[in-house]
TORZA-448013 format. One record per residue (C-alpha): x, y, z; residue number from 1; residue in one letter. Coordinates in Angstrom, 2 decimals, decimal comma, always signed. Example, Ala and Ser with C-alpha at 12.3 -4.5 7.8 and 13.67 -1.06 7.14 Angstrom:
<nodes>
     east    north       up  pos  code
   +12,30    -4,50    +7,80    1     A
   +13,67    -1,06    +7,14    2     S
</nodes>
This chain:
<nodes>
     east    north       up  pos  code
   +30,39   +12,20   +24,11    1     X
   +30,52   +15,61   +22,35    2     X
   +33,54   +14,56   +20,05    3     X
   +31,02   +11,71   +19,25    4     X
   +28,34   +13,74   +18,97    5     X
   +30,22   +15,84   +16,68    6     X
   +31,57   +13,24   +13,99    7     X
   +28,26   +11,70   +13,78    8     X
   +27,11   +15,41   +12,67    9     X
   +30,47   +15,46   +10,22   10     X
   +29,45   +11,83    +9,24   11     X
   +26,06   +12,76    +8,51   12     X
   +26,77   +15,75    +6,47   13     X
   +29,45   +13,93    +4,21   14     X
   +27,18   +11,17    +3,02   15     X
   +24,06   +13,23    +2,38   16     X
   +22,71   +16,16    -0,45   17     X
   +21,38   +19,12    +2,00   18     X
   +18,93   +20,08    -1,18   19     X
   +17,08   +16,98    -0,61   20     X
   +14,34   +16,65    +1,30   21     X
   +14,15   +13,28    +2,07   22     X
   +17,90   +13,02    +3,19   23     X
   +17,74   +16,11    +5,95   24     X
   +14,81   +14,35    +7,42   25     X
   +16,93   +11,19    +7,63   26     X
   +19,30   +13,38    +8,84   27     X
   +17,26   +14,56   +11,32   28     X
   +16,04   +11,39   +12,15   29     X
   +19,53    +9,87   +12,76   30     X
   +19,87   +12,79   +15,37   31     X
   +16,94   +11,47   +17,54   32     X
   +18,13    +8,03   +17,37   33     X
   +21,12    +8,88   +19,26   34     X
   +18,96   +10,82   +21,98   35     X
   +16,22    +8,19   +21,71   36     X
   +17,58    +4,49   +19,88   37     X
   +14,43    +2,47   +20,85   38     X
   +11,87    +4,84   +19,50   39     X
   +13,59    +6,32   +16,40   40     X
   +14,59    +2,89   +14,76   41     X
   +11,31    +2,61   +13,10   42     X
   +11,22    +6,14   +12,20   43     X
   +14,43    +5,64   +10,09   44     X
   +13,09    +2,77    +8,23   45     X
   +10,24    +4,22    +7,05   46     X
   +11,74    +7,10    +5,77   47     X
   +14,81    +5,23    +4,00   48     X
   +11,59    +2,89    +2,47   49     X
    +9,86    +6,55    +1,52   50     X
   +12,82    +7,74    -0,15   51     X
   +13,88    +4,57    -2,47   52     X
    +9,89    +4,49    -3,24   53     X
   +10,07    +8,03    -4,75   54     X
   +13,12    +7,40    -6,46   55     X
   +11,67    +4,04    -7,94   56     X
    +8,73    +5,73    -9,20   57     X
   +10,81    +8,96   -11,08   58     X
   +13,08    +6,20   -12,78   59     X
    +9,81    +3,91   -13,55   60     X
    +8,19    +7,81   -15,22   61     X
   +11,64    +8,17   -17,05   62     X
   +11,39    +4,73   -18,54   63     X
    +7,73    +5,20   -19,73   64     X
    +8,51    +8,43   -21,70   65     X
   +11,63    +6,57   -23,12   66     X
    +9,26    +4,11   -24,53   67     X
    +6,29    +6,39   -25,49   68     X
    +8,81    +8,52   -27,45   69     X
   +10,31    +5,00   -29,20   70     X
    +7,02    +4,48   -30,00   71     X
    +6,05    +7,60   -31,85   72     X
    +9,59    +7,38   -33,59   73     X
   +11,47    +9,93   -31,74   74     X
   +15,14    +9,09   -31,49   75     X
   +16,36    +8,13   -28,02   76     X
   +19,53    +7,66   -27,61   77     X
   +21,38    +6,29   -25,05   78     X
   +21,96    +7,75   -21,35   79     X
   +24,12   +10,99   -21,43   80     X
   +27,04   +10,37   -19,02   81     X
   +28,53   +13,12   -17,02   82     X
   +27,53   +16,99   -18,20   83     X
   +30,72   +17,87   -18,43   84     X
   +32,43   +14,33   -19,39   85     X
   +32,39   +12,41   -22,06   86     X
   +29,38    +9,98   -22,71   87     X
   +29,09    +6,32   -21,71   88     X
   +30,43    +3,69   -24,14   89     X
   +28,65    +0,63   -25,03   90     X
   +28,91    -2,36   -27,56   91     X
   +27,44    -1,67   -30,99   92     X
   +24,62    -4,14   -30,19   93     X
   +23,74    -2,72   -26,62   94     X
   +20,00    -2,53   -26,23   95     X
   +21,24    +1,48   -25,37   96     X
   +21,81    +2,30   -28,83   97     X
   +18,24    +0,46   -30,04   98     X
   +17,15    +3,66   -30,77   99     X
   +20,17    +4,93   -32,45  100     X
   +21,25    +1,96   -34,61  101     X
   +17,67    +2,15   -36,08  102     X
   +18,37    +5,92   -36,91  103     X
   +21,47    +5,37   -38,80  104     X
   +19,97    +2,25   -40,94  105     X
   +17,58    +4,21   -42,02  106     X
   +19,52    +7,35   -43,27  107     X
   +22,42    +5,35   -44,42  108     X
   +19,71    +3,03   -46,43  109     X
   +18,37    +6,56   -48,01  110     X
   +22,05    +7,29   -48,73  111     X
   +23,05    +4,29   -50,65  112     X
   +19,40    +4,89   -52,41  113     X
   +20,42    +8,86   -53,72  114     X
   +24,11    +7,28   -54,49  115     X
   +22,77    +5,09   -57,00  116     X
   +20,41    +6,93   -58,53  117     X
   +22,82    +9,94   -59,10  118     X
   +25,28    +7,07   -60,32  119     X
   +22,98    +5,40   -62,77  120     X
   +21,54    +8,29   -64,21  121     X
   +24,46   +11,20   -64,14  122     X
   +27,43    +9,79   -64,44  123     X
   +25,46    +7,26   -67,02  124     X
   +25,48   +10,61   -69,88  125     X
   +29,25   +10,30   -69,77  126     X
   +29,64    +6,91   -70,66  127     X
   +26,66    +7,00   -72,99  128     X
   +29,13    +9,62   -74,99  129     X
   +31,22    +7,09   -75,86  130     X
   +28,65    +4,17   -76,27  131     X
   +28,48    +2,84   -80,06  132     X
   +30,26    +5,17   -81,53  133     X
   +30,67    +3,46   -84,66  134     X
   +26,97    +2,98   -85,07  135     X
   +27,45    +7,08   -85,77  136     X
   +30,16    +6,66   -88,24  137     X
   +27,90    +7,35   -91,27  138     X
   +27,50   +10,87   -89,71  139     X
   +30,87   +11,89   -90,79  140     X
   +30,42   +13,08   -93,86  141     X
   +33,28   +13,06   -97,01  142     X
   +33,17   +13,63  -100,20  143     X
   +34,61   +12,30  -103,33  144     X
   +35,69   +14,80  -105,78  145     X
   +36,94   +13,74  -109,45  146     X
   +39,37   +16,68  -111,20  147     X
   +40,77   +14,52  -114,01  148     X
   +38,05   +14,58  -116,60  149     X
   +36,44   +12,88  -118,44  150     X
   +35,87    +9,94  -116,12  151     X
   +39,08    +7,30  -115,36  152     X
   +39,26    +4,14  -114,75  153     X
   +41,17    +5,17  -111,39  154     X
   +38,32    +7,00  -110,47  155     X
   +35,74    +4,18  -111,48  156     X
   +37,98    +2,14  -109,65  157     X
   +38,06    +4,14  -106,27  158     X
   +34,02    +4,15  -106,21  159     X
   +33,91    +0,45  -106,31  160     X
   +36,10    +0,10  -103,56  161     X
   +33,98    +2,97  -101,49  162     X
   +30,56    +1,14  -102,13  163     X
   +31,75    -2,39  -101,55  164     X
   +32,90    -1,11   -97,98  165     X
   +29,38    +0,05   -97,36  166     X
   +27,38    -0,64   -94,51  167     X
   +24,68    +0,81   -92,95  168     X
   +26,16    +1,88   -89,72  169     X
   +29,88    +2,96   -92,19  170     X
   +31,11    +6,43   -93,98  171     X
   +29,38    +6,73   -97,35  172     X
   +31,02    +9,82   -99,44  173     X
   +29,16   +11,77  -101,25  174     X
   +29,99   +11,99  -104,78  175     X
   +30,87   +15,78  -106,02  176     X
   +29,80   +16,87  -109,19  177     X
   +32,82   +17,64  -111,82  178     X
   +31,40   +21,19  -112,39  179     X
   +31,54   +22,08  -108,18  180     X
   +35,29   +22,64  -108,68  181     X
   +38,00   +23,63  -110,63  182     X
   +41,03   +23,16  -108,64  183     X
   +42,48   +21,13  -105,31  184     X
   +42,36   +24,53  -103,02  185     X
   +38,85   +24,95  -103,61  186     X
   +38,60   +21,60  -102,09  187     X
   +40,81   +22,48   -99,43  188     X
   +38,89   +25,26   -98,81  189     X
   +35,87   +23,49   -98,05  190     X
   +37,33   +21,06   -96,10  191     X
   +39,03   +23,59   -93,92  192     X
   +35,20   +25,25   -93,49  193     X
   +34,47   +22,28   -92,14  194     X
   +31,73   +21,31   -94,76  195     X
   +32,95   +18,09   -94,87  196     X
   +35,29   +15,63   -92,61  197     X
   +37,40   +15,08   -95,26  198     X
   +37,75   +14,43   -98,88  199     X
   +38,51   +12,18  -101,22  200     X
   +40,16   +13,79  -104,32  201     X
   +41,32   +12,52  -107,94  202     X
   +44,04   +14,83  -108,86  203     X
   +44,10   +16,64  -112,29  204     X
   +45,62   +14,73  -115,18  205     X
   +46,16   +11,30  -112,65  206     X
   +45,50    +9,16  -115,21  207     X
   +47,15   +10,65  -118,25  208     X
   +50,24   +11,06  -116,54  209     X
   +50,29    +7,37  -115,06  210     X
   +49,73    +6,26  -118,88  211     X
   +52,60    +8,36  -120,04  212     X
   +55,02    +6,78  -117,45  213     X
   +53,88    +3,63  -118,12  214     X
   +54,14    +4,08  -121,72  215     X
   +57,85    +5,33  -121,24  216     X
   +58,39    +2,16  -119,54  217     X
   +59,73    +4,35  -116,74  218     X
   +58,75    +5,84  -113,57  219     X
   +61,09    +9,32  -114,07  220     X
   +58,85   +12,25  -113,40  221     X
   +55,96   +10,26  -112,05  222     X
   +55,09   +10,44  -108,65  223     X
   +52,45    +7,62  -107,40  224     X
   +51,25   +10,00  -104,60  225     X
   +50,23   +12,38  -106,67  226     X
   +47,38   +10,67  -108,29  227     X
   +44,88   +10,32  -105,13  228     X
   +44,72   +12,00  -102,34  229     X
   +42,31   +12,55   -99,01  230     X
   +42,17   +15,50   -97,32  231     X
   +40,96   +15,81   -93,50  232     X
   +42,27   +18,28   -90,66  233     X
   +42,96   +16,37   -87,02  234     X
   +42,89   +19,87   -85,39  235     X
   +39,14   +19,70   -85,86  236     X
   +38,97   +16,57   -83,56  237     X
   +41,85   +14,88   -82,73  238     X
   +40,39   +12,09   -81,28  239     X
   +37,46   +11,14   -83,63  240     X
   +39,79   +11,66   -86,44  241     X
   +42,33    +9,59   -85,08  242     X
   +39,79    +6,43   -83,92  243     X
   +36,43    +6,68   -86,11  244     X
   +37,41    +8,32   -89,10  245     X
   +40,89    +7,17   -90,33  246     X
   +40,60    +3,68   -90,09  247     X
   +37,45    +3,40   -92,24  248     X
   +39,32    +5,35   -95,07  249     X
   +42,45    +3,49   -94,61  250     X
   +40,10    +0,63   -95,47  251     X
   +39,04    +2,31   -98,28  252     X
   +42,00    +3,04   -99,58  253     X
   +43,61    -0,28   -99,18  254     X
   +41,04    -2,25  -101,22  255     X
   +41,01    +0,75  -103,87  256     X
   +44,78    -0,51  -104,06  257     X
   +44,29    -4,44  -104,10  258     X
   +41,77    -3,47  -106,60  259     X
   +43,15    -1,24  -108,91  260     X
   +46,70    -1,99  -109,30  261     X
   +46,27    -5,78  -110,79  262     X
   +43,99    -4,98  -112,83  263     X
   +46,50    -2,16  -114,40  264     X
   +49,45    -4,30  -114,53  265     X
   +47,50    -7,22  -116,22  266     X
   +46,06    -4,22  -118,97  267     X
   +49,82    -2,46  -119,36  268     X
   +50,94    -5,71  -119,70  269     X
   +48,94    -6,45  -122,35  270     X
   +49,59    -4,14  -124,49  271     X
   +53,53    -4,37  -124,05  272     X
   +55,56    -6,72  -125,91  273     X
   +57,67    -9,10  -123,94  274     X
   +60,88    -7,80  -125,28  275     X
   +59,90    -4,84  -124,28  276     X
   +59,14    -5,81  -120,69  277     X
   +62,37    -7,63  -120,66  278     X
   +64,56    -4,28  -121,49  279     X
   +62,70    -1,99  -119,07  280     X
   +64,69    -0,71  -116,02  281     X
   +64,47    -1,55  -112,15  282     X
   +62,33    +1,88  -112,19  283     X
   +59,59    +0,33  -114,36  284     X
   +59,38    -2,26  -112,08  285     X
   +58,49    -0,18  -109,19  286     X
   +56,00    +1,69  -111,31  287     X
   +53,99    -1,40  -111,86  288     X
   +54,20    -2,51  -108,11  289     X
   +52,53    +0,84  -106,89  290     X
   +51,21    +2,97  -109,67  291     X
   +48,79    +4,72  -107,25  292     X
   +49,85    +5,04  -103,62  293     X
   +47,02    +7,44  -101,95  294     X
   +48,33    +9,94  -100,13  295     X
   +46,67   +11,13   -96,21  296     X
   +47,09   +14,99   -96,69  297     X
   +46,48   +16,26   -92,90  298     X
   +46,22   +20,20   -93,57  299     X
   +45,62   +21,39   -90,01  300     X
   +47,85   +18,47   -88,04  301     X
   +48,16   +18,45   -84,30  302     X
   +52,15   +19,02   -84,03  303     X
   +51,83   +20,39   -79,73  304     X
   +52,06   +17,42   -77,64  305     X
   +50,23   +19,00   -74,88  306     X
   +47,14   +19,61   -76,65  307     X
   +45,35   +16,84   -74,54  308     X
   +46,09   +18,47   -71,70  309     X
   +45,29   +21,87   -72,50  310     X
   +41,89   +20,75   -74,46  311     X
   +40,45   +17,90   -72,09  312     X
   +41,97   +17,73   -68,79  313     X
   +42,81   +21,66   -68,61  314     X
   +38,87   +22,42   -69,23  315     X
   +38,52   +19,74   -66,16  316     X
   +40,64   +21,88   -64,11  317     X
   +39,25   +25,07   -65,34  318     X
   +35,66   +23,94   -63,72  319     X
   +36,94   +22,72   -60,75  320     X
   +39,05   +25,82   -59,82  321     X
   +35,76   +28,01   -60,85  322     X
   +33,92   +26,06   -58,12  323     X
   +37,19   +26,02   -55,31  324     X
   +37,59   +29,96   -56,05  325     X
   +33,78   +30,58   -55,02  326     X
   +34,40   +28,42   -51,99  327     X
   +37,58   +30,13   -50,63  328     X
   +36,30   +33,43   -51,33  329     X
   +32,50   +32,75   -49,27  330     X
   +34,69   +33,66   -46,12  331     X
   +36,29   +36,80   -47,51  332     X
   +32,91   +38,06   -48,61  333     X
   +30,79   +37,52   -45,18  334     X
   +33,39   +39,98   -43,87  335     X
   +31,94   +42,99   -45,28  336     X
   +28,48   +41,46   -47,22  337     X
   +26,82   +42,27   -43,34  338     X
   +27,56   +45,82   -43,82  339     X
   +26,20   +46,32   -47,11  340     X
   +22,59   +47,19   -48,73  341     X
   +21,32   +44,68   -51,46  342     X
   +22,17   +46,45   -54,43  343     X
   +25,70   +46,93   -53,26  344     X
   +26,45   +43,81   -52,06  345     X
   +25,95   +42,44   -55,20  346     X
   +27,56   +44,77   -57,27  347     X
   +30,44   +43,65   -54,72  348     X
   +29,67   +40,18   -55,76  349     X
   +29,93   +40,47   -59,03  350     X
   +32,69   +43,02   -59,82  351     X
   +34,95   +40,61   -57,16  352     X
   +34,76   +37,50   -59,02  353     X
   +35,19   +38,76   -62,18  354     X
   +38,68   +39,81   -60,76  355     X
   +39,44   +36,75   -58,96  356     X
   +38,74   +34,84   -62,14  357     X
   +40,75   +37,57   -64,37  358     X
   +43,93   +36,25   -62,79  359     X
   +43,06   +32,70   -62,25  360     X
   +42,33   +32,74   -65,73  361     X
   +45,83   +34,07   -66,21  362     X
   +47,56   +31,72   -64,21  363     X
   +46,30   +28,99   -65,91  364     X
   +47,11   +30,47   -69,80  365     X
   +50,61   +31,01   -68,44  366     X
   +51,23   +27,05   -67,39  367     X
   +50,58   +26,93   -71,57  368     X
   +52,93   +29,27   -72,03  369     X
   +55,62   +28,08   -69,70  370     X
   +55,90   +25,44   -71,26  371     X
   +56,18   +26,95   -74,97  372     X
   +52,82   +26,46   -76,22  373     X
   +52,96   +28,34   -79,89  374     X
   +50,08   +30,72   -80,09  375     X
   +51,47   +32,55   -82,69  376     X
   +49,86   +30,79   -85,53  377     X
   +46,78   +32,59   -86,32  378     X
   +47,27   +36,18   -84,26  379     X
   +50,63   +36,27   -83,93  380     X
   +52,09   +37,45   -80,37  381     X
   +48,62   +38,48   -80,11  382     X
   +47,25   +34,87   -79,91  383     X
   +47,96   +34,44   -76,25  384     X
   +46,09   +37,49   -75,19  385     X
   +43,13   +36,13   -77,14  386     X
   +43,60   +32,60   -75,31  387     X
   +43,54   +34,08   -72,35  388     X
   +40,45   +36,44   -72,53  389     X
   +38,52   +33,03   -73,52  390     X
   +40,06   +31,21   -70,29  391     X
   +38,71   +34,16   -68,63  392     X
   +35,54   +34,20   -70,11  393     X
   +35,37   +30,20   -69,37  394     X
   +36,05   +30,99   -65,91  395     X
   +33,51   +33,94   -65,58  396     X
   +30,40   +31,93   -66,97  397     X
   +31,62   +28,29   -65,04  398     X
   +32,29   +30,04   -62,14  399     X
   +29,10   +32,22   -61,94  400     X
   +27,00   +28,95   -62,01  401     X
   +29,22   +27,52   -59,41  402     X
   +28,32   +30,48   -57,03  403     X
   +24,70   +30,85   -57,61  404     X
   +24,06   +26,92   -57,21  405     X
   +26,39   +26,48   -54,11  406     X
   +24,38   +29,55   -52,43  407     X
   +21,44   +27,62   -53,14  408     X
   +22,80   +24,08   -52,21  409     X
   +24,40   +25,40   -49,40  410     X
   +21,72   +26,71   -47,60  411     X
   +19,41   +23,63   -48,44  412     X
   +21,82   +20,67   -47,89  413     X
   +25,43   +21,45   -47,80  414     X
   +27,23   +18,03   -48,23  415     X
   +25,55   +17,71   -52,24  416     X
   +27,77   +20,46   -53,19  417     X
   +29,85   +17,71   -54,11  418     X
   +27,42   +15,86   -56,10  419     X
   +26,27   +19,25   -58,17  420     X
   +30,45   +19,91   -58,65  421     X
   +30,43   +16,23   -60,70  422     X
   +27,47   +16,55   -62,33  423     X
   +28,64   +19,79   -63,87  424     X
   +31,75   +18,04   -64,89  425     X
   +30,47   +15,68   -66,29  426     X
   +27,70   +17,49   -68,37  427     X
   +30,97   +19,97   -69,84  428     X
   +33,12   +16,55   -70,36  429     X
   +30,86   +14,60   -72,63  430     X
   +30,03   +17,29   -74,40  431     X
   +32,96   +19,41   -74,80  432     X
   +35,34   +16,98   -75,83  433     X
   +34,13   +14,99   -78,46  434     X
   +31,94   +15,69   -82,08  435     X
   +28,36   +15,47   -82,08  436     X
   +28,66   +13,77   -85,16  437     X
   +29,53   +10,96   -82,96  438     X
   +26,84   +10,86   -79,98  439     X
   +23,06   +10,56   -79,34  440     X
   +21,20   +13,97   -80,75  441     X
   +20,92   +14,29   -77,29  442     X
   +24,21   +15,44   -76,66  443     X
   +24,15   +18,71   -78,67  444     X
   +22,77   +20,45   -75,65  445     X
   +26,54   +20,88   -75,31  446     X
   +26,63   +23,64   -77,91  447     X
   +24,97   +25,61   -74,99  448     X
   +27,76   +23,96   -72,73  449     X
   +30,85   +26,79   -71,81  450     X
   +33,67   +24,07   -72,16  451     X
   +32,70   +23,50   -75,70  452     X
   +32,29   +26,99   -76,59  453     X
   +36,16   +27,80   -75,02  454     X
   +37,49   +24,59   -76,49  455     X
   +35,99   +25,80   -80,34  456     X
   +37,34   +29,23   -79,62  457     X
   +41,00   +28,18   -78,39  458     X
   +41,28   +25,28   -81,60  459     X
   +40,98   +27,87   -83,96  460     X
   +43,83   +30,59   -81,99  461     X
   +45,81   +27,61   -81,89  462     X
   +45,89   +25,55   -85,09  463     X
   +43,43   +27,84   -87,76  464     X
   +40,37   +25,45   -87,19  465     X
   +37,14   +27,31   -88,73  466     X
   +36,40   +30,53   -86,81  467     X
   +33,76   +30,28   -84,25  468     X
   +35,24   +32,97   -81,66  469     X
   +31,83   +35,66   -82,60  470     X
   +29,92   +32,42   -81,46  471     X
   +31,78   +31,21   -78,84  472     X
   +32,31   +34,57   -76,82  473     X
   +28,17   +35,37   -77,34  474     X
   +27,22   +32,11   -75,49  475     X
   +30,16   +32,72   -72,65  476     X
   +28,81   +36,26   -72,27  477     X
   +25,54   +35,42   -72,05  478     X
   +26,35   +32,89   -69,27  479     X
   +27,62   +35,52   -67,39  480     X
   +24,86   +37,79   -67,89  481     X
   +22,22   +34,40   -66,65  482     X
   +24,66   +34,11   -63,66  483     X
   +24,65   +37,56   -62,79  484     X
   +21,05   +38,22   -63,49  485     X
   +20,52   +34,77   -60,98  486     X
   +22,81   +36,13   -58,23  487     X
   +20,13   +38,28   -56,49  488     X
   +17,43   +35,44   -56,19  489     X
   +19,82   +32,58   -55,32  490     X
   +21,23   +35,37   -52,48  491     X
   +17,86   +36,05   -51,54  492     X
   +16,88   +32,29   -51,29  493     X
   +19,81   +31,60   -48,72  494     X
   +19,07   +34,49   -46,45  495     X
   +15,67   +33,27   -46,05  496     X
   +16,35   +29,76   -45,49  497     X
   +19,42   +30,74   -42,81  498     X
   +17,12   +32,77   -41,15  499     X
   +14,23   +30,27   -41,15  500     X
   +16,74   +27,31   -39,61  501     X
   +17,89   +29,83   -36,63  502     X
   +14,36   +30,65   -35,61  503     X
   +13,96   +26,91   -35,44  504     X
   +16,95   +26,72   -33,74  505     X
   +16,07   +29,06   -31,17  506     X
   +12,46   +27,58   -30,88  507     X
   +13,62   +24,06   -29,98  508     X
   +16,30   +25,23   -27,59  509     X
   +13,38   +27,09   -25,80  510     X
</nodes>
């Protein structure tokens, strides 16, 4: 009887929770039934029917605050599993995850909402740099510049052909008065200032030495290219040159041509007698079949293959490594920024990305370089040290933007870094790489832009194009001075908002 006595004690201690009340007075109750089995039996059933009652009603109070807190929209979700295992799983539709399938509607409805507005009105400015361009045509302006005086036929000629091609939305030259200049380099002079796209130019003595020829009833010492020429530089813009403003010209040119060269025949013919005609050479014949052939005179051509990728996609690169460099460095800087007053943590700040983007900006001139990129053109070996200080500069002021907005975004709502990263591409793409001349007025807040500013400046070390370096290297600076100026605040703004989230952090943990 004691061995029985004893595993009914063992029994009763495996299969009950000493810290609750209820079960040590079943417990104890379980005890007097074996001194007393009549008597005790009801005692046990009322105290198993207490127990399950309590229970009932603290699982009846949990389910009421579920449901007032569903009610007032505070997210429930479902029932935690084990503290230290992992949590239940249920079918997407289980009426657990009510709560929490209404939760992630909502934000992933808000989502999709910020998506497409940041779609349809961001990355809408790049494509409306390329919308219509040749609606914008008439902004390139050319000239037409007559040297053979008095007045020629050829030139008469040429002018028809120009305003029959007129539209509204085409390239109307200007017409130059006779006095303006006195000889061809003057022209190319102006066209090299960039005055003018291009122009279209009646060389000296055309005429009279086309009537000579013809008169000699040979072409020996004439030259049909000679007579008419236009003048343009691609280096300026290689791609509006190229697409918008060649092919109107070529037009031009062609009818001038289609124009102009039955019209001499029939009058040389004339005046020639068939004998004549009959005893002219195989050279005569050629004459008359293209007395004027106008000649495209590119005087700043784009001979380096890899300018497209030094000029467009290298300034893409060049803003995306400004914004990794600030990112890989935030680590390296909250090493030692806890240790340091204000002032000298951003003197720190400063002073250490300016030499993190001195030799990024180095490594990126020497790719050019590697693979045998001439600088040499305008400064000599001195062109790609002058390269490179504008890749540095480019660096400095996209770089400093980079830091002082991701401080900011950071500390507000880290994943739109990525958003602010393509928006700032996308506001140096369409307006870096393509002429105003060409876009909506709106566009020329890209002469602010630093990819414009280091693409102007690098054109003109590279191929001669007109000489805005002075202008170029003010706006970089002053970017840099903004940025730096900015630094403090932005700093200041974090601090206060990371402080701010742990206090209400440590407020809802309480």
């Amino acid at each position: 009887m004691a061995r029985d006595s004893d595993e009914d004690s063992v029994s009763v201690r495996s299969f009950t929770k000493p810290e609750d009340v209820s079960d040590v007075m079943l417990r104890a109750a379980l005890e007097n039934q074996r001194r007393d089995p009549e008597g005790a039996e009801m005692s046990i059933i009322q105290r198993i029917a207490s127990r399950n009652s309590k229970r009932e009603s603290v699982i009846d109070s949990q389910s009421k605050e579920s449901s007032r807190k569903s009610d007032q929209g505070i997210e429930a979700g479902p029932a935690s599993g084990p503290p230290n295992g992992p949590p239940p799983k249920y079918s997407f539709f289980h009426r657990e995850l009510a709560a929490a399938r209404k939760s992630v509607f909502l934000q992933s409805f808000y989502l999709i909402i910020m998506f497409g507005v940041f779609i349809l009105s961001v990355i809408s400015i790049y494509w409306g740099a390329f919308y219509n361009r040749a609606s914008y045509t008439h902004n390139l302006r050319l000239w037409i510049v007559n040297l053979d005086q008095p007045s020629t036929a050829m030139y008469d000629t040429l002018l028809d052909a120009i305003n029959t091609l007129h539209s509204p939305d085409g390239t109307t030259p200007t017409v130059i008065a006779t006095d303006q200049f006195n000889t061809v380099e003057e022209v190319y002079h102006s066209v090299l200032d960039e005055q003018v796209w291009g122009a279209f130019i009646i060389m000296p003595g055309a005429q009279s030495r086309l009537d000579s020829a013809t008169q000699a009833l040979s072409s020996e010492g004439y030259n049909s290219s000679d007579a008419v020429q236009f003048v343009y530089t691609t280096a300026r813009q290689q791609t509006a040159v190229s697409s918008n403003l060649l092919p109107h010209v070529q037009q031009m040119l062609a009818l001038f041509r289609e124009t102009y060269t039955p019209q001499y025949v029939y009058n040389t013919t004339q005046s020639i007698s068939a004998s004549d005609l009959q005893n002219a050479g195989q050279s005569f014949s050629t004459l008359l079949a293209d007395p004027v052939l106008p000649l495209l005179n590119d005087l700043l051509p784009v001979n380096e293959p890899l300018s497209v990728a030094m000029f467009q996609v290298g300034m893409i690169f060049m803003i995306i490594l400004s914004f990794f460099s600030t990112n890989f460095f935030t680590p390296v800087h909250l090493k030692i920024m806890k240790y340091l007053f204000p002032r000298d943590l951003i003197i720190y700040r400063v002073i250490s990305s300016m030499i993190a983007f001195f030799f990024e900006s180095l490594f990126l001139s020497l790719v050019s370089l590697a693979f045998q990129v001439d600088f040499t053109k305008v400064y000599g070996r001195g062109g790609f040290v002058v390269f490179w200080m504008f890749n540095w500069l480019g660096f400095a002021a996209l770089g400093g933007a980079c830091e002082n907005s991701a401080t900011v975004i950071f500390s507000v709502y880290p994943p739109s870094l990525g958003i602010f990263l393509l928006t700032w591409v996308i506001l140096n793409a369409s307006t870096g790489f393509s002429p105003f001349d060409l876009m909506n007025r709106f566009y020329q807040i890209g002469y602010a832009f630093p990819v414009y500013n280091v693409v102007q400046a690098q054109l003109h070390v590279m191929y001669g194009t007109k000489n805005y370096t002075g202008r170029s290297a003010g706006i970089l600076i002053a970017w840099i001075v903004v940025n730096t100026m900015l630094l403090p605040f932005c700093l200041r703004f974090a601090m206060k908002r990371m402080i701010k989230q742990q206090q209400q952090q440590q407020h809802g943990s309480k």
